[in-house]
N, C-alpha and C positions, 0 to 999 in steps of 0.2 A: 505293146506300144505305149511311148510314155506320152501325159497328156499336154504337153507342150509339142509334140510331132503331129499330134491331131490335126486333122482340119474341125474349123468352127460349124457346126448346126449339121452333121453327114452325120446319121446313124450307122453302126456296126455292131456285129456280132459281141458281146459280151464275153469276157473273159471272166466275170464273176460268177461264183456257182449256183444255182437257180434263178437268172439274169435271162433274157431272151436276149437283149439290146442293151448298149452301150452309145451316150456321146458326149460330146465336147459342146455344154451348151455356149455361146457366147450373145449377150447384151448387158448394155448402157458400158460400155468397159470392164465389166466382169467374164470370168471363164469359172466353169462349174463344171467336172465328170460328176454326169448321171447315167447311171444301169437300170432298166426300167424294164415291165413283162417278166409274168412268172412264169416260167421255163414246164412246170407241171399240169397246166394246163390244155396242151398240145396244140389244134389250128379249128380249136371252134370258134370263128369269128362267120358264127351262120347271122344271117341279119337280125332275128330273135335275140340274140347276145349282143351285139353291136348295138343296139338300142337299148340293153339292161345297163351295159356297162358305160355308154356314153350319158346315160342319165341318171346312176350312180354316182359316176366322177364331175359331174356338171361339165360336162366337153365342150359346150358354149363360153364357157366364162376361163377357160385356162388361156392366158394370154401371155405368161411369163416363159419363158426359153430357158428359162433357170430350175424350171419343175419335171420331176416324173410325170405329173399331170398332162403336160403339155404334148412330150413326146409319145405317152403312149394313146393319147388321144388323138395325136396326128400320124402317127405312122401305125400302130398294129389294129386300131380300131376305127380308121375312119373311112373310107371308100366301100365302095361294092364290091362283091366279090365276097373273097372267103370261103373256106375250105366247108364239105358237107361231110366231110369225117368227122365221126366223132371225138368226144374228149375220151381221155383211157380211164379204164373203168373204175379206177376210186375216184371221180371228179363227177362221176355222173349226176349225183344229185344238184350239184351247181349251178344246172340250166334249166 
């Protein structure tokens, strides 16, 4: 899909290779594709990690729609929830 067919600020699947997500950021009159989440890490977003990783990226302070920041601190790391699967086993030492 080309980025002009996008809609603005909807995340989707990633077509880039070790991408989780993809989107069409749009603000002040800018448009920006960002591809954000690494694909190798699998669905450990247990609350332990949601709070390493939200306090690693400063996920308070990303306010730009223009950043990977932004998106992956609003969509794959911010709610409750989340998988209690593990990560695959060369990621172990991670968490």
């Amino acid at each position: 899909m080309s980025k002009k067919n996008m809609p603005c600020n909807k995340p989707r699947p990633s077509n880039r290779p070790g991408k989780k997500k993809m989107v069409k950021g749009c603000e002040g009159g800018k448009e920006k594709l960002i591809h954000f989440g690494a694909k190798g890490y699998g669905h450990n977003y247990s609350s332990a990690a949601r709070k390493s990783f939200r306090a690693r990226h400063k996920c308070g302070s990303a306010k730009s729609k223009l950043t990977a920041r932004y998106w992956a601190c609003k969509t794959l790391w911010a709610g409750k929830g989340g998988s209690t699967k593990s990560s695959p086993q060369n990621r172990q030492g991670k968490y």
